[in-house]
C-alpha positions as CSV (number, residue, x, y, z in Angstrom):
1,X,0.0,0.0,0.0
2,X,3.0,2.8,1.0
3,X,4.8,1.5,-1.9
4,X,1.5,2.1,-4.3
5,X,1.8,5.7,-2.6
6,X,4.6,6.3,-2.5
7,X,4.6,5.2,-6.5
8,X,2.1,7.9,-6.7
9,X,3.7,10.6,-5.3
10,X,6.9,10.2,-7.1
11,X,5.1,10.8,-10.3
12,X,3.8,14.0,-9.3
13,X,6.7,15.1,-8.3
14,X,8.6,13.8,-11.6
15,X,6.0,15.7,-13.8
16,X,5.9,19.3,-11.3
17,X,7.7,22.1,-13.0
18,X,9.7,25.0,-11.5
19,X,6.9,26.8,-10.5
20,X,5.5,23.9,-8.1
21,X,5.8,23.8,-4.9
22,X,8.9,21.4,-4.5
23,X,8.8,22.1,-0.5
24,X,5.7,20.2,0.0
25,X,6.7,17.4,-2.4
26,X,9.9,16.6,-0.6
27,X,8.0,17.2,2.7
28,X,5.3,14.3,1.1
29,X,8.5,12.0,-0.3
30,X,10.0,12.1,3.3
31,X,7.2,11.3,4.9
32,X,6.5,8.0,2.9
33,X,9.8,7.1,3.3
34,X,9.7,7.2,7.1
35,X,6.5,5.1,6.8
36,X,8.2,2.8,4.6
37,X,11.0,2.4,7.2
38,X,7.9,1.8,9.8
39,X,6.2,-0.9,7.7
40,X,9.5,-2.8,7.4
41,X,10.1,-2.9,11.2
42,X,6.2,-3.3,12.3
43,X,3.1,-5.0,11.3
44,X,0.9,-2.7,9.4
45,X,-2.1,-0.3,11.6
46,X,-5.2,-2.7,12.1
47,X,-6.8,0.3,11.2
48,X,-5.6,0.3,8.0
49,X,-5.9,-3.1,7.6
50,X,-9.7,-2.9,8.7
51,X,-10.3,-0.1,6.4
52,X,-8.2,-1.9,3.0
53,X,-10.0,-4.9,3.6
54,X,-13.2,-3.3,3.6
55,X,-12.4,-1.7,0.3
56,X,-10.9,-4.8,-1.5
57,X,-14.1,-6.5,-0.3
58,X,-16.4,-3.7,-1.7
59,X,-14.1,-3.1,-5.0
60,X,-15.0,-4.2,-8.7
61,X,-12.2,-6.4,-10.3
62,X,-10.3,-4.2,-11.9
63,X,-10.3,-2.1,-8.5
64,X,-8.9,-5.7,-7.0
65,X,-6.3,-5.7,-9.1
66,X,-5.1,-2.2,-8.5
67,X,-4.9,-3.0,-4.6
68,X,-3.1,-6.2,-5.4
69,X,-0.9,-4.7,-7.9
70,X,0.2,-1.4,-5.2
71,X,2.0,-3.8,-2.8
72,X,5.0,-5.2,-3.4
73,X,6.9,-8.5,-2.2
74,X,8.2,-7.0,0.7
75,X,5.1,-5.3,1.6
76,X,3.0,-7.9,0.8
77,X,5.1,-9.9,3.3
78,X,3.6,-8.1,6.0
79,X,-0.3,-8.9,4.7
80,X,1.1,-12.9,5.8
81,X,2.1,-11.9,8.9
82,X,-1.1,-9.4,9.8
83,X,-2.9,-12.6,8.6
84,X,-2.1,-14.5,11.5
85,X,-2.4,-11.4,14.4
86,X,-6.4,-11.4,13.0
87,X,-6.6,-15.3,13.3
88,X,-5.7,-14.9,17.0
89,X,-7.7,-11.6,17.5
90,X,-10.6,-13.1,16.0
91,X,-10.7,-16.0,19.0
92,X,-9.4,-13.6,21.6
93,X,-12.6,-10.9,20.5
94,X,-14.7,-14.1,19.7
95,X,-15.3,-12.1,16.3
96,X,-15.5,-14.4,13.1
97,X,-15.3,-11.4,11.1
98,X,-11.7,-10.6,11.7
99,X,-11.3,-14.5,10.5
100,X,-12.5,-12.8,6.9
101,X,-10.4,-10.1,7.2
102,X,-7.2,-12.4,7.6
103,X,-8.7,-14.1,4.3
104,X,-9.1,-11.1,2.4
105,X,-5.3,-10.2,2.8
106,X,-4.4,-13.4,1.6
107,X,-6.5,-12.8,-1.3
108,X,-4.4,-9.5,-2.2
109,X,-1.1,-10.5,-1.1
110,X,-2.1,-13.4,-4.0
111,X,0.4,-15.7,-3.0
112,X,3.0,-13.4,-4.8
113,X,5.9,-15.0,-2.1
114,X,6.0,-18.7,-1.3
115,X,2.4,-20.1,-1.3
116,X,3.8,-22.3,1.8
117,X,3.6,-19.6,3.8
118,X,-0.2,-18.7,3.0
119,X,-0.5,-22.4,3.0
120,X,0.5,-22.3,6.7
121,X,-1.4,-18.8,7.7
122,X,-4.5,-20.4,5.9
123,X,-4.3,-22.8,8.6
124,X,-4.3,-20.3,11.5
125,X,-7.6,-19.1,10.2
126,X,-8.8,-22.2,9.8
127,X,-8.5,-23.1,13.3
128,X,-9.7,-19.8,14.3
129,X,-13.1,-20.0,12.7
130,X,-13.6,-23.7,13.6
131,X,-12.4,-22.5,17.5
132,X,-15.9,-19.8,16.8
133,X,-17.9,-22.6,16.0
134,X,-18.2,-21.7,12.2
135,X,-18.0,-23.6,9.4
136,X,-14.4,-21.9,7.7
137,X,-14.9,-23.8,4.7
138,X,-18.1,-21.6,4.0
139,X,-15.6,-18.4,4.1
140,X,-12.9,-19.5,2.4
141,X,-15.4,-20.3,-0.5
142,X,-16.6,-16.5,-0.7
143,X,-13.2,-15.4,-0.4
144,X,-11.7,-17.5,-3.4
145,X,-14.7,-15.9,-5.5
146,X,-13.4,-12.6,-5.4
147,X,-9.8,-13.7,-5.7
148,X,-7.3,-14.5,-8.5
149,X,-6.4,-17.4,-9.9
150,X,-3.1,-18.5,-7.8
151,X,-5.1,-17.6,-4.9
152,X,-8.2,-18.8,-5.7
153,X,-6.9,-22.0,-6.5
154,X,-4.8,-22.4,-2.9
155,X,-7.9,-21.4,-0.7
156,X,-10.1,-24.0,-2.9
157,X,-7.4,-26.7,-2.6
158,X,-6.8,-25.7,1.0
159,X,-10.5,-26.4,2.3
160,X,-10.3,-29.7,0.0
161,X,-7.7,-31.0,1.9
162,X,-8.5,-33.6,4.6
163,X,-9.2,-32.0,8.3
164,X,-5.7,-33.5,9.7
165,X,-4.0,-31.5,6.9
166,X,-5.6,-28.6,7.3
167,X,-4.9,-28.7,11.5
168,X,-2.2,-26.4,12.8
169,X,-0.1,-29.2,14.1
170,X,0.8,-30.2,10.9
171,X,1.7,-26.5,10.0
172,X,3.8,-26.4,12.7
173,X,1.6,-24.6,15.1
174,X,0.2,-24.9,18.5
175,X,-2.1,-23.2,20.6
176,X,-1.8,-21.4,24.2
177,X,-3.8,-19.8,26.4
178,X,-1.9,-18.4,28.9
179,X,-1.2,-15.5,29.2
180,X,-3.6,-15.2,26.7
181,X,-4.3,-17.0,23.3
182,X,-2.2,-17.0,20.9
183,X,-0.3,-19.2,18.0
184,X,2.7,-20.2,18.4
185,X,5.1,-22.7,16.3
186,X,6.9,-24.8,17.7
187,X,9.7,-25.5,14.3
């Protein structure tokens, strides 16, 4: 997303001619770069992440793939790892919407890294929604609608698995509770 910005901004500036305001350009190019320097350290605002997965959801296709397309590798990275902080928020706030949320990221981050690594965030959701007495599969199936092809094709295959290979022991995972719940693996 800051990258998609920050892509944004340069091109303004690139096409701004003497008479521009350069000040407040520079001002805008230094701010995205300190954000970009936050985003690599830090998982990105759940407020952000609340309010880009409410427009990915509500976006036409061609929007979709403007979202998708604004994040690169490394950014996209941190969609994975936000992933997994909504599958144990969604338990902790017994809130099967944030189980969505985690699914929607996957859907833009589009398996654009490893797809082992969704593969294995796809399971923390899983759990999640089955821990809320849901039926993930359900979700998962709504998701891959509105998702590309890679992506589509993981969640479908994912949910088609058999329940021991969806389970996050196999992924490496396990479960606490104390002090409070959370994933953690154990590899």
């Amino acid at each position: 997303m800051f990258s998609f910005f920050k892509k944004l901004f340069s091109k303004s500036k690139s096409q701004a001619n003497e008479s521009d305001n350069i000040d407040i350009l520079e001002a805008g190019n230094n701010h995205f770069n300190q954000i970009d320097e936050v985003s690599k350290s830090t998982i990105v605002d759940p407020i952000d992440i609340y309010k880009l997965t409410d427009d990915y959801l509500n976006a036409t296709g061609e929007e979709r793939e403007a979202i998708i397309k604004s994040f690169d590798e490394e950014s996209s990275w941190h969609l994975l790892l936000e992933s997994k902080t909504l599958a144990v928020e969604a338990v902790k706030q017994n809130n099967y919407e944030l189980v969505k949320k985690g699914l929607i990221l996957h859907s833009i981050e589009n398996s654009r890294n490893d797809w082992r690594d969704n593969l294995v965030r796809l399971s923390l959701l899983y759990n999640s929604g089955k821990k809320l007495n849901e039926n993930p599969n359900i979700l998962f199936e709504e998701i891959a609608s509105i998702s590309q092809k890679n992506m589509k094709e993981l969640l479908l295959s994912f949910i088609q698995r058999e329940e021991k290979d969806k389970s996050i022991d196999v992924m490496g995972y396990k479960e606490v509770s104390s002090p409070s719940f959370d994933y953690i693996s154990f590899y």
